[in-house]
VMD Tcl script that builds the backbone (N, CA, C; Angstrom):
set m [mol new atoms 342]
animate dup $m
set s [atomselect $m all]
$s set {name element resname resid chain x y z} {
  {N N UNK 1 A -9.889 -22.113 31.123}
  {CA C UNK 1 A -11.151 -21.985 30.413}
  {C C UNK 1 A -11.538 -23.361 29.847}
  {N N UNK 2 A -12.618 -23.740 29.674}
  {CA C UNK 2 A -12.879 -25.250 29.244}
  {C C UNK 2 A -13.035 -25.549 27.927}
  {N N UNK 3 A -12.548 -26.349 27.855}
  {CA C UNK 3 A -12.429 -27.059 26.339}
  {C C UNK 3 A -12.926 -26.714 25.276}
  {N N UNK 4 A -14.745 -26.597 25.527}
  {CA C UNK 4 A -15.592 -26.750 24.851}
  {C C UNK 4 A -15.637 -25.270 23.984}
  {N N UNK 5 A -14.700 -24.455 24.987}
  {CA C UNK 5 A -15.059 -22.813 23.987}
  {C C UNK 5 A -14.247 -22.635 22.967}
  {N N UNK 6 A -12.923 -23.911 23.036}
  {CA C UNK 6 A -11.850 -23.791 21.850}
  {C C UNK 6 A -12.960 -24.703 20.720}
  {N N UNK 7 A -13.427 -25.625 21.282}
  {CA C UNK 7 A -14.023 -26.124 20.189}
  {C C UNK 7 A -15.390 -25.603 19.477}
  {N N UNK 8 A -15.926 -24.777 20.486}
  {CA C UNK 8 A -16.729 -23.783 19.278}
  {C C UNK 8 A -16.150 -22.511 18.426}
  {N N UNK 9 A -14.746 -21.896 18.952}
  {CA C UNK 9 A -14.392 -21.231 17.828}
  {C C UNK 9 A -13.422 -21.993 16.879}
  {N N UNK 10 A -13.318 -23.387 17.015}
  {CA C UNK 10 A -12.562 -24.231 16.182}
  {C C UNK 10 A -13.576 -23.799 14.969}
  {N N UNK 11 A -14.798 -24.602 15.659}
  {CA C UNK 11 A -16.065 -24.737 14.720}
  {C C UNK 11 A -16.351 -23.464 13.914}
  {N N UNK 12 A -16.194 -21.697 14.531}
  {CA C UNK 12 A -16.652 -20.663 13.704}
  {C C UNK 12 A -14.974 -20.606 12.651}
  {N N UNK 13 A -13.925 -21.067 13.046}
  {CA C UNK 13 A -13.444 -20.948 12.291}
  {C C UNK 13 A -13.483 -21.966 10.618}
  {N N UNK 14 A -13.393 -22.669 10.803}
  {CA C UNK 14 A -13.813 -23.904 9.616}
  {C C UNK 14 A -15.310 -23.365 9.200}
  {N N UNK 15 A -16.074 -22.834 9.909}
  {CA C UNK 15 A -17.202 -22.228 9.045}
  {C C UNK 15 A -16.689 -21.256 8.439}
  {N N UNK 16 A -15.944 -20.568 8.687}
  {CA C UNK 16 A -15.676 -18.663 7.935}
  {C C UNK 16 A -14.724 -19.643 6.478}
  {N N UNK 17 A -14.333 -20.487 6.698}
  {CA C UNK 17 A -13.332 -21.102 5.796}
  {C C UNK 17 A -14.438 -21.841 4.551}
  {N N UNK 18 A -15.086 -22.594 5.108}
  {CA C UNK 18 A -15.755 -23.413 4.467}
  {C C UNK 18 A -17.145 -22.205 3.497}
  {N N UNK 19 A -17.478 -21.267 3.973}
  {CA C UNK 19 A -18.235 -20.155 3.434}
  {C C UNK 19 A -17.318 -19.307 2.600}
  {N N UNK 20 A -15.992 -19.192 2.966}
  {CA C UNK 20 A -15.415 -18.577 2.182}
  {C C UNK 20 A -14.419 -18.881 0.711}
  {N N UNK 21 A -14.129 -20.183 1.035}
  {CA C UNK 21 A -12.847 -20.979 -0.025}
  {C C UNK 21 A -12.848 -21.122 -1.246}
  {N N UNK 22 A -15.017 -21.639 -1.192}
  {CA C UNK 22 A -15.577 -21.478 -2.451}
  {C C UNK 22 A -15.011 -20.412 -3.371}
  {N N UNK 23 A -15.936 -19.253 -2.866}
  {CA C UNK 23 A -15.986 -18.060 -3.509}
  {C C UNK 23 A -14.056 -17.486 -4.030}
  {N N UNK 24 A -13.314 -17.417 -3.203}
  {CA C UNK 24 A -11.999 -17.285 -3.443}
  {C C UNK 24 A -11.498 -18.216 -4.392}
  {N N UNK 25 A -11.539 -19.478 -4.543}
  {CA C UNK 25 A -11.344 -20.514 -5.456}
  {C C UNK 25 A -11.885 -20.423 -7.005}
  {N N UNK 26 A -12.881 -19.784 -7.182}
  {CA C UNK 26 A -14.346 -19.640 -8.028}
  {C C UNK 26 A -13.517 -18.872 -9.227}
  {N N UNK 27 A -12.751 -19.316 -10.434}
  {CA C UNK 27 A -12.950 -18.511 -11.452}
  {C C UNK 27 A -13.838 -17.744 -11.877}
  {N N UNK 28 A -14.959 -17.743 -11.773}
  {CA C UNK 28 A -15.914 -16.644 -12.244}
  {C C UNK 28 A -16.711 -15.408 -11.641}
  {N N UNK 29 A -16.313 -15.643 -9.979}
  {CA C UNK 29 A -16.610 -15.042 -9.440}
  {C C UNK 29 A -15.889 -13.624 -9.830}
  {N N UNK 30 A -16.582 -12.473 -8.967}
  {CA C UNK 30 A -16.435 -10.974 -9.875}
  {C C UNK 30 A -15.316 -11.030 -8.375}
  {N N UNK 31 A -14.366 -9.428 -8.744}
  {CA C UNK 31 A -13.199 -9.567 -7.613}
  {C C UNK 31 A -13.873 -8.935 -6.789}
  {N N UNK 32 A -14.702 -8.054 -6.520}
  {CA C UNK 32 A -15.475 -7.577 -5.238}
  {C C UNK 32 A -16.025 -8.387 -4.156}
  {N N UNK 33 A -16.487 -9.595 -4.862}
  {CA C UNK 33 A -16.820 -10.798 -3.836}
  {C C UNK 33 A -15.664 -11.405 -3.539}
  {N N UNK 34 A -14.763 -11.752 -4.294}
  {CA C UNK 34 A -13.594 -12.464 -3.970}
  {C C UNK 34 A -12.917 -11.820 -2.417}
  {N N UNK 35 A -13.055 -10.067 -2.691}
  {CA C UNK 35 A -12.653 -9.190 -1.329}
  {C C UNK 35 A -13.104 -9.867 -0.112}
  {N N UNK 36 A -14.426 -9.961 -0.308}
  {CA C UNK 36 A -15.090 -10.294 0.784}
  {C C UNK 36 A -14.993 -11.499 1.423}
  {N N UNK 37 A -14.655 -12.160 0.334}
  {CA C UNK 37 A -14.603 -13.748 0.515}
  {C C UNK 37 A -13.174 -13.868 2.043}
  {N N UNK 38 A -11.867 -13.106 1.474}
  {CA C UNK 38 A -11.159 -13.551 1.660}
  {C C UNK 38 A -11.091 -12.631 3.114}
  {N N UNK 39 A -11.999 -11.365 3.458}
  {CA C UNK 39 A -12.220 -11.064 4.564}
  {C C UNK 39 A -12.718 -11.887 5.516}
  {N N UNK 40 A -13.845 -12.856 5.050}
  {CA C UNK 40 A -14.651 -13.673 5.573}
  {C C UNK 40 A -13.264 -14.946 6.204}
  {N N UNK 41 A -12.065 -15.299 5.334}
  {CA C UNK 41 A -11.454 -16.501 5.307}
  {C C UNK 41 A -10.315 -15.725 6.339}
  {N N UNK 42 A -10.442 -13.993 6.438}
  {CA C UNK 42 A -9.692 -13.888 7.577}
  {C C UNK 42 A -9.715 -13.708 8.777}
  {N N UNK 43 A -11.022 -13.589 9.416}
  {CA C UNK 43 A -12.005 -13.443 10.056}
  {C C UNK 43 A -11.610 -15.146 10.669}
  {N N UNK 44 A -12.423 -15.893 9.822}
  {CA C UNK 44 A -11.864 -17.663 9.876}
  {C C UNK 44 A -10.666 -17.871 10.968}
  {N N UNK 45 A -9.073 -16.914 10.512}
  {CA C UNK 45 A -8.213 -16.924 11.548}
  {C C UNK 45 A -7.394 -16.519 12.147}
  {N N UNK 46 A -8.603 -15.476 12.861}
  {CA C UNK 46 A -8.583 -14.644 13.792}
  {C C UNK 46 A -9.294 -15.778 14.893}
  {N N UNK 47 A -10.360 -16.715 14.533}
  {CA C UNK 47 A -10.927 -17.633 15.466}
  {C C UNK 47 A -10.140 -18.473 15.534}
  {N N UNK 48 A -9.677 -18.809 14.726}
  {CA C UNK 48 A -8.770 -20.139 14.947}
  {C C UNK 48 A -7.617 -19.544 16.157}
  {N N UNK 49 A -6.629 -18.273 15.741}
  {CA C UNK 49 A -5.953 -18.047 16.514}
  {C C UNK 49 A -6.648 -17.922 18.417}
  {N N UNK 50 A -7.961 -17.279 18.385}
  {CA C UNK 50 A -8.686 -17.735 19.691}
  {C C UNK 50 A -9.042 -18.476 20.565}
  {N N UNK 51 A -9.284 -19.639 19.384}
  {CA C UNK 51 A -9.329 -21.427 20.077}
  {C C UNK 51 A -7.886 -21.534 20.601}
  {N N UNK 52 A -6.460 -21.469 19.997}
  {CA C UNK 52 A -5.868 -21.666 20.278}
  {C C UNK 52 A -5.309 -21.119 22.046}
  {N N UNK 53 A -5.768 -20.299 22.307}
  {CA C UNK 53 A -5.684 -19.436 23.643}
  {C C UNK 53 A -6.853 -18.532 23.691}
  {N N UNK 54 A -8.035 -18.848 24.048}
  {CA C UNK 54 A -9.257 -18.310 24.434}
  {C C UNK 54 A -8.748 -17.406 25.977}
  {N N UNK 55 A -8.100 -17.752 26.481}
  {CA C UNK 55 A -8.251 -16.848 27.777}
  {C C UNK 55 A -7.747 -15.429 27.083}
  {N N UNK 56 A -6.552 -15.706 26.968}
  {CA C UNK 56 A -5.958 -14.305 26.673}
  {C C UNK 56 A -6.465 -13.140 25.259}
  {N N UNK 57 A -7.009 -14.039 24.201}
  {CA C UNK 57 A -7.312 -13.771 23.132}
  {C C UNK 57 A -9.128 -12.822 22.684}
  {N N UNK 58 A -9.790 -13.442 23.963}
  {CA C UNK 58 A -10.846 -13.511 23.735}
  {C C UNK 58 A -11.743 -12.276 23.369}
  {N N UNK 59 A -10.900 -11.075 23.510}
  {CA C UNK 59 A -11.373 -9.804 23.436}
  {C C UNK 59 A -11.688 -9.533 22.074}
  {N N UNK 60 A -10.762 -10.452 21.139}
  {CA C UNK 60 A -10.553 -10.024 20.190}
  {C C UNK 60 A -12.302 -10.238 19.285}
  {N N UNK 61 A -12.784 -11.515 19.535}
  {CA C UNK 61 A -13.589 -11.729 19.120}
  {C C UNK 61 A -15.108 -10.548 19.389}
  {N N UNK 62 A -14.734 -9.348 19.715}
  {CA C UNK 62 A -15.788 -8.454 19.197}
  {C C UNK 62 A -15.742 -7.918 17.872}
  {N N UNK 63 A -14.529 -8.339 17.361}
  {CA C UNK 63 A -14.153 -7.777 15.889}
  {C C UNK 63 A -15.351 -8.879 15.079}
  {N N UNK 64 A -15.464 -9.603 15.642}
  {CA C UNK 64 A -16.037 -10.872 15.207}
  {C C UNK 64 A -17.710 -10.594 15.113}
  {N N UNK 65 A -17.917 -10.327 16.467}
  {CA C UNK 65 A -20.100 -9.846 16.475}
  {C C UNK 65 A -19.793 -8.903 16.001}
  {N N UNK 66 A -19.246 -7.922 16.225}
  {CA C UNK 66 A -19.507 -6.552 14.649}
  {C C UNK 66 A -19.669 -6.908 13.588}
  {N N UNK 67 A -18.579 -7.665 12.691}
  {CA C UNK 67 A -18.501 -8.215 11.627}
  {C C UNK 67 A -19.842 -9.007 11.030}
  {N N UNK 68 A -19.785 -10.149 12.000}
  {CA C UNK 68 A -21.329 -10.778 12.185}
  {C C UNK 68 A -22.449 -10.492 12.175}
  {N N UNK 69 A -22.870 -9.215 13.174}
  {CA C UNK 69 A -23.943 -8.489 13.307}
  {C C UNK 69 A -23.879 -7.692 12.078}
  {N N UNK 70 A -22.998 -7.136 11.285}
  {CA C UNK 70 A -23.079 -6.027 10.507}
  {C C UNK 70 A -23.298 -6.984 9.292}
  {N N UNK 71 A -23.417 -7.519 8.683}
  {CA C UNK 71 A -23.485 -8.939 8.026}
  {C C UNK 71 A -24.734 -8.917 8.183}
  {N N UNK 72 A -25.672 -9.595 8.983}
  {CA C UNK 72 A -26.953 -9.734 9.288}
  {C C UNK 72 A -27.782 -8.535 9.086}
  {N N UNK 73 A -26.961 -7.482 9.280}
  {CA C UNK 73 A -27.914 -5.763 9.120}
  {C C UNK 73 A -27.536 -5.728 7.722}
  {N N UNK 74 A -27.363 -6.093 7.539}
  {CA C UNK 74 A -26.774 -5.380 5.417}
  {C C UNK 74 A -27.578 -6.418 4.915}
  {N N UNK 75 A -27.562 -8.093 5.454}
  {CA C UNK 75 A -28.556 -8.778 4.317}
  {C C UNK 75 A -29.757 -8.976 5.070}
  {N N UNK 76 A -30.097 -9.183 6.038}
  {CA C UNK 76 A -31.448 -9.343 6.176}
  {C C UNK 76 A -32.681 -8.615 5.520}
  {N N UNK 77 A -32.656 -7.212 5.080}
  {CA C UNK 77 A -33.579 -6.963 4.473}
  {C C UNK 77 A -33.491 -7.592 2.884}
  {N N UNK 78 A -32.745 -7.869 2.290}
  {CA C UNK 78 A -32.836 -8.648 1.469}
  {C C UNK 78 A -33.246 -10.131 1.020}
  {N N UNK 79 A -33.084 -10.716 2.166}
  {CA C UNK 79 A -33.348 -12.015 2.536}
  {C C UNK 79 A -35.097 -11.755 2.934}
  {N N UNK 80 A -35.196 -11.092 3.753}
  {CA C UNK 80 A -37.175 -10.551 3.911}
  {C C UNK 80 A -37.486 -10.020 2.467}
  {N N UNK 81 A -37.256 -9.253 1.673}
  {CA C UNK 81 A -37.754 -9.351 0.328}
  {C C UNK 81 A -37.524 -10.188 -0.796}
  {N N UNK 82 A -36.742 -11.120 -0.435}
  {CA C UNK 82 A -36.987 -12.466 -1.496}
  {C C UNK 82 A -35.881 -12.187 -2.261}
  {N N UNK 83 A -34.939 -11.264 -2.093}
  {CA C UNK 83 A -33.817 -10.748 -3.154}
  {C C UNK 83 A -32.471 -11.322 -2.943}
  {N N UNK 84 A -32.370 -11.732 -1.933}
  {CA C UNK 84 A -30.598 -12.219 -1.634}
  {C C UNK 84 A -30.419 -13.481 -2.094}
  {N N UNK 85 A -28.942 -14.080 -2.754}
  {CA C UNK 85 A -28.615 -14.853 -3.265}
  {C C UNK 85 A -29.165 -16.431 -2.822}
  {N N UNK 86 A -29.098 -16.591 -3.479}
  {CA C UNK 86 A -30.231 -18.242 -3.143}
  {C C UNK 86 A -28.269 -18.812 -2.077}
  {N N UNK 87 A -28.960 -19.357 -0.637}
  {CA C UNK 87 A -28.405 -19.791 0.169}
  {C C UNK 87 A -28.004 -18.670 1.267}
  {N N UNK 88 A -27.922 -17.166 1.271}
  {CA C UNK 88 A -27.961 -16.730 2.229}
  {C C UNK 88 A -28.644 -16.737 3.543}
  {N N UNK 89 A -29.664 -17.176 3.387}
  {CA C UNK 89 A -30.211 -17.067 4.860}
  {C C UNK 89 A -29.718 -18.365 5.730}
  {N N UNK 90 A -29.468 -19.850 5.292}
  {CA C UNK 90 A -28.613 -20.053 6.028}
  {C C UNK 90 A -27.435 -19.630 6.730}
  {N N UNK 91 A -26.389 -18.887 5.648}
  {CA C UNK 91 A -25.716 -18.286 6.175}
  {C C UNK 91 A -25.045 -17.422 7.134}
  {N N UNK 92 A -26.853 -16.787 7.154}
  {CA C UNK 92 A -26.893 -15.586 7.647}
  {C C UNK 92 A -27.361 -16.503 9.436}
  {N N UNK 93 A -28.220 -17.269 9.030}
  {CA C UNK 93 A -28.683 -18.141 10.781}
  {C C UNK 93 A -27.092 -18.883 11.138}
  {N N UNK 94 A -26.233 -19.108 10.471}
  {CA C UNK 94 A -25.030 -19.477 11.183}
  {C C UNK 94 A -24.030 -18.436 12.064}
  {N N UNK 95 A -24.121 -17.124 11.480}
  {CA C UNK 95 A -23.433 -15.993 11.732}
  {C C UNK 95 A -23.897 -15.713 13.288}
  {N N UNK 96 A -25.726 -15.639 13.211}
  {CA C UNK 96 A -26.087 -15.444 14.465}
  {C C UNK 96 A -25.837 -16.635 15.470}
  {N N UNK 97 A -25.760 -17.916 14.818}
  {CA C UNK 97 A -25.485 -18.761 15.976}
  {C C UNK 97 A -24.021 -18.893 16.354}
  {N N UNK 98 A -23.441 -18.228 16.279}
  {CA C UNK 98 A -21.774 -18.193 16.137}
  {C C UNK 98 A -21.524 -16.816 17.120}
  {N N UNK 99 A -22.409 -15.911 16.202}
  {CA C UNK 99 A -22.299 -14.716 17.070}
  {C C UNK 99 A -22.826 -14.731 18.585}
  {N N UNK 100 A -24.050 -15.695 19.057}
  {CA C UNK 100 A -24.734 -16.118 20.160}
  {C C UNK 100 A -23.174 -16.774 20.870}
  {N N UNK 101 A -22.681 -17.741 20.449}
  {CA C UNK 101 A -21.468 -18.183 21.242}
  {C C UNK 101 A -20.358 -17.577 21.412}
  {N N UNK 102 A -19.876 -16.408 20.837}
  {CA C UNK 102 A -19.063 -15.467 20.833}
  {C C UNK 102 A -19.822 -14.400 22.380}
  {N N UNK 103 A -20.714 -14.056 22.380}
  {CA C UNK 103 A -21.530 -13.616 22.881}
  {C C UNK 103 A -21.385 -13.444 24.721}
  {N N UNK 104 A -21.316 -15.269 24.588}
  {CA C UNK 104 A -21.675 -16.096 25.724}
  {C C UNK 104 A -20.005 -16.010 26.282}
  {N N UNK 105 A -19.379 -16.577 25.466}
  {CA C UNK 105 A -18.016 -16.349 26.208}
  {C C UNK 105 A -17.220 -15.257 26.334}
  {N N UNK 106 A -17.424 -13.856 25.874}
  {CA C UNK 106 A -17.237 -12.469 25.836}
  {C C UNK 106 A -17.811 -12.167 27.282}
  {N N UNK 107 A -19.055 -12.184 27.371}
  {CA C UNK 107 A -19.823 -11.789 28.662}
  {C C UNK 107 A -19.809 -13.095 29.961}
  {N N UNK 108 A -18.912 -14.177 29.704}
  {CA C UNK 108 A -19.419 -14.988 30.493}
  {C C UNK 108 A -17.649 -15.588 31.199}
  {N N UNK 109 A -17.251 -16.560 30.878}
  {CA C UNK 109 A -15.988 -16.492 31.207}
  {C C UNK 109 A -14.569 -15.549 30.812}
  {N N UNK 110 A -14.774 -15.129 29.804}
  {CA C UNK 110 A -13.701 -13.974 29.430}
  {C C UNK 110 A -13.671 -12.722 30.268}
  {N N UNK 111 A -15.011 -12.581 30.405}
  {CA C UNK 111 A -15.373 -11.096 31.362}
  {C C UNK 111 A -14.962 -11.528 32.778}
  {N N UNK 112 A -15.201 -13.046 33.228}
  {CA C UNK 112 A -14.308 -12.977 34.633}
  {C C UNK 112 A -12.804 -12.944 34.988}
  {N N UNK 113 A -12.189 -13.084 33.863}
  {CA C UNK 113 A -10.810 -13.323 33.723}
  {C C UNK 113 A -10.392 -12.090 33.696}
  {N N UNK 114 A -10.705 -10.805 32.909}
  {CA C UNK 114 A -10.296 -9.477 32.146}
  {C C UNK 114 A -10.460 -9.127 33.145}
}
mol reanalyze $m
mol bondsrecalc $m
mol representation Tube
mol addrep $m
């Protein structure tokens, strides 16, 4: 499989990390987010473990567009009414562009291998 697909779930992993470390780190944060946080930071490596062996691994990453997609269905209407936390909608456009490359190599080289 080529290079480039370890290095985009290198990349979703250091994002799930870098979105999540904050919040886990955060004395003040409430522990319900902290949950999430550290779902988000495990999620993180589950990709990492993928980069590491994308051929064999790669199935796994539907745990990943669920997660992702279900993410995007829970905040987007919030984000369209002006209500979600100031910085989510970036967030939320990284998930889908992550989820788009998850996507691509699920249906594209993984599916010829399986």
């Amino acid at each position: 499989m080529a290079k480039g697909w370890s290095w985009m779930l290198w990349g979703a992993a250091a994002y799930n990390w870098l979105i999540s470390l904050p919040v886990v780190l955060n004395g003040t944060v409430a522990a319900q987010d902290k949950v999430s946080a550290v779902l988000v930071a495990a999620f993180g490596v589950l990709y990492a473990l993928v980069a590491i062996n994308p051929a064999r691994l790669a199935a796994t990453l539907w745990a990943g567009v669920v997660g992702k997609l279900g993410l995007v269905a829970l905040l987007a209407p919030s984000i369209v009414a002006g209500t979600a936390a100031p910085g989510s909608a970036p967030v939320l456009a990284g998930d889908l562009i992550f989820t788009a490359g998850f996507l691509a190599l699920l249906l594209g080289p993984a599916r010829r291998l399986g």
